[in-house]
C-alpha positions as CSV (number, residue, x, y, z in Angstrom):
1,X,123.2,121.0,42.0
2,X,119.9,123.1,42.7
3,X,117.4,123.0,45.4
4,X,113.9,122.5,45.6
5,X,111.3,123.1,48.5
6,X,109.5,119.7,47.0
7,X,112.2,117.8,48.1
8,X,111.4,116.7,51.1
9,X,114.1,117.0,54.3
10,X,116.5,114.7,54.7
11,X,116.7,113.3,50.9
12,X,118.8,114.0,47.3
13,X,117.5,113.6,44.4
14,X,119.1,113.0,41.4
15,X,117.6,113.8,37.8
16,X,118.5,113.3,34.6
17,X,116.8,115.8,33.0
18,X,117.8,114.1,29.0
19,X,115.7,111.2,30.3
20,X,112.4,112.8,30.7
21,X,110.1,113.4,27.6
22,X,106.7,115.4,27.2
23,X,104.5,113.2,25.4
24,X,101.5,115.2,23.6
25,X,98.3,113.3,23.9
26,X,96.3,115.6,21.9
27,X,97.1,118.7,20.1
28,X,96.4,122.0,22.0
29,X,93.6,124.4,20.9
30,X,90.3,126.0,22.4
31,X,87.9,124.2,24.0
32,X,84.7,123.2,22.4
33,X,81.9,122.4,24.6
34,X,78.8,123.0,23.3
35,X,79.5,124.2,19.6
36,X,81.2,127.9,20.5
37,X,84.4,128.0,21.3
38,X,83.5,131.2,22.6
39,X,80.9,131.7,25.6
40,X,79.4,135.0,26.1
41,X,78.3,136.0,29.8
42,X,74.7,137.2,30.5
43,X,75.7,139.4,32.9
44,X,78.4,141.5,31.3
45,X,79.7,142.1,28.2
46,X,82.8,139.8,28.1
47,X,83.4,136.3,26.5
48,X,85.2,133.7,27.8
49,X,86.6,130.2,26.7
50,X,89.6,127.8,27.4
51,X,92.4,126.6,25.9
52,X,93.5,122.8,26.5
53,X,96.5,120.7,25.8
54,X,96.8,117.1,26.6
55,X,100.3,116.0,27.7
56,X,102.2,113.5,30.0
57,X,105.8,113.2,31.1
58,X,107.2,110.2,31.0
59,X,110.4,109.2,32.0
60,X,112.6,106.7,29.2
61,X,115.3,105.1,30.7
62,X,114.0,105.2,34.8
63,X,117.0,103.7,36.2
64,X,119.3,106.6,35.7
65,X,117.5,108.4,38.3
66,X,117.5,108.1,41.4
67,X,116.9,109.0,45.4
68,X,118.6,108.9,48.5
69,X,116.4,109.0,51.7
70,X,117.1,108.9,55.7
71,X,120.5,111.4,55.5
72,X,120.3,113.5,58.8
73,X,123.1,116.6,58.5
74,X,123.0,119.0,61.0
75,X,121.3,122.1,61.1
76,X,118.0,120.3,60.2
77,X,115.1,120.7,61.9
């Protein structure tokens, strides 16, 4: 069991971590905005660019997770 402040009071969640995938949208690698990956600032000498990944987690089999809500145990506020 582990605790988490996003939990909100009064609840348990239950996760089965085996059932959540990260599904890569597009390959990660610097940004290209305007033809440079690489931006140099005017006001100092420094460059600067950005590194992007495209991802979502999606869950395969949701009905092995689940919630309970409205529990009231004492000592909460």
């Amino acid at each position: 069991m582990r605790v988490s402040r996003a939990a909100p009071k009064g609840a348990v969640i239950a996760l089965r971590t085996d059932t959540w995938k990260l599904c890569e949208l597009e390959g990660g690698g610097f940004a290209d905005l305007d033809g440079a990956i690489l931006s140099r600032s005017a006001t100092t000498d420094e460059w600067s660019g950005f590194y992007r990944w495209y991802y979502d987690t999606v869950c395969v089999r949701p009905n092995a997770n689940g919630m309970l809500v409205g529990l009231n145990y004492p000592g909460a506020a």
